[in-house]
C-alpha positions, 0 to 999 in steps of 0.5 A: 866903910862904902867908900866903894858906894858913896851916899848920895850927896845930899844925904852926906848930913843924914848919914850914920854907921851901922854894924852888922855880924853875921852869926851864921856859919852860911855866907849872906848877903846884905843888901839896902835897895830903898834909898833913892839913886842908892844901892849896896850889897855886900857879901858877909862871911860867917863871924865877919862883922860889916861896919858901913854908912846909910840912913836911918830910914833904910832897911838891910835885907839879909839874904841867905843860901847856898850856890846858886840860890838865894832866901830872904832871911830877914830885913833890919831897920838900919837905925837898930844898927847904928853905931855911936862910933864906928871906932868901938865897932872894929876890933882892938887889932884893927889900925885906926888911921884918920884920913888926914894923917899923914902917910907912913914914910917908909912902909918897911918899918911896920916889919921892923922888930925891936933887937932881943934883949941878950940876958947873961 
């Protein structure tokens, strides 16, 4: 999530996750300009789903268009976006990993697979 963009500090207790797909076969961009000392923008491909922090009072622009033009498509309420987990937001496939937890020791064993079974 906007790691990249942290909130504010004292906004860290009014924060909540959102949830945007981008349903369009053009890329857009989705952009939050009305938090105080905030900015986030964000490219989002077609079918990509955008999972990111802010507050409930701010508003994600849409913009959409091709090369060097760009069309304000539509602006959202964050609070129509949120999402009560951010878990159930990401797909199945998608490794939930608390931060806290501990790091993988050897990063070789993600590729080992388990010895097919010999049948007879």
């Amino acid at each position: 999530m906007s790691i990249f963009d942290p909130l504010p500090a004292d906004l860290h207790n009014k924060k909540i996750v959102c949830s945007y797909v981008n349903a369009t076969s053009k890329i857009q961009i989705a952009r939050i300009t009305d938090v105080p000392q905030w900015y986030f923008e964000r490219v989002v491909f077609p079918g990509q789903n955008l999972i990111f922090e802010a507050i409930a009072s701010a508003h994600v622009e849409i913009h959409s268009g091709m090369m060097a033009s760009s069309i304000l498509s539509d602006t959202i309420p964050c609070v129509q976006l949120q999402v009560e987990d951010a878990s159930c937001a990401l797909p199945s496939w998608v490794p939930i990993k608390s931060i806290d937890d501990d790091p993988l020791d050897d990063p070789s064993v993600i590729l080992t697979l388990p010895e097919p079974e010999v049948v007879s």
